[in-house]
N, C-alpha and C positions, 0 to 999 in steps of 0.2 A: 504494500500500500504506500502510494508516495505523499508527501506529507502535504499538504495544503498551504499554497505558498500565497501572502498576499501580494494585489498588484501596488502601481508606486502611488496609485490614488488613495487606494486604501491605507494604506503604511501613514500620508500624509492627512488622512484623515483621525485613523489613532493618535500621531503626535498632536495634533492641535486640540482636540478633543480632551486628551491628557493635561495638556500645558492652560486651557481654559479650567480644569477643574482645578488644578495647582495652584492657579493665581487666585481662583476662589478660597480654595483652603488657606493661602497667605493673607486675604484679605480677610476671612473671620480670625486667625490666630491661629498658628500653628499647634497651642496647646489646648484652644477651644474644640479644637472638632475630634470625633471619635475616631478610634485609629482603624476605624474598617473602612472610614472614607479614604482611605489610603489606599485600599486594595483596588480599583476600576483605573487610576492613574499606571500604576504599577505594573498591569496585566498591558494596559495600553500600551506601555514605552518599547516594555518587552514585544510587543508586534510589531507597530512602526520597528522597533532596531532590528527584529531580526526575521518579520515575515511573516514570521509563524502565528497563526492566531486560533487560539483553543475554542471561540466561536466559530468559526471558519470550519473548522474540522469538525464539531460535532453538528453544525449543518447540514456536511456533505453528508456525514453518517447517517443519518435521519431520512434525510430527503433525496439524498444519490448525487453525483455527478451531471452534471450538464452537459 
């Protein structure tokens, strides 16, 4: 099974998506907000860097290849 690679839009769309909720999290307080709001930036950065997106893949699984 080959791994589900994203294209450069999507990548580009993870990091902005990411970098919008960071600047949010910076703009209530870094110590304000719960540390789970961390986890949707972090999964993001990791796709935009490296393609790979754990939604992506459980989509194809689900619903099949195109």
């Amino acid at each position: 099974m080959a791994i589900a690679k994203a294209s450069k839009a999507m990548r580009f769309f993870f990091f902005n998506t990411a970098m919008i909720i960071l600047i949010g999290i910076w703009l209530t307080g870094f110590d304000r907000v719960h540390w789970f709001l961390y986890t949707v930036p972090v999964f993001n950065l990791f796709a935009a860097a490296f393609g790979i997106c754990p939604g992506l893949i459980m989509t194809q699984k689900i619903f099949g290849r195109d």
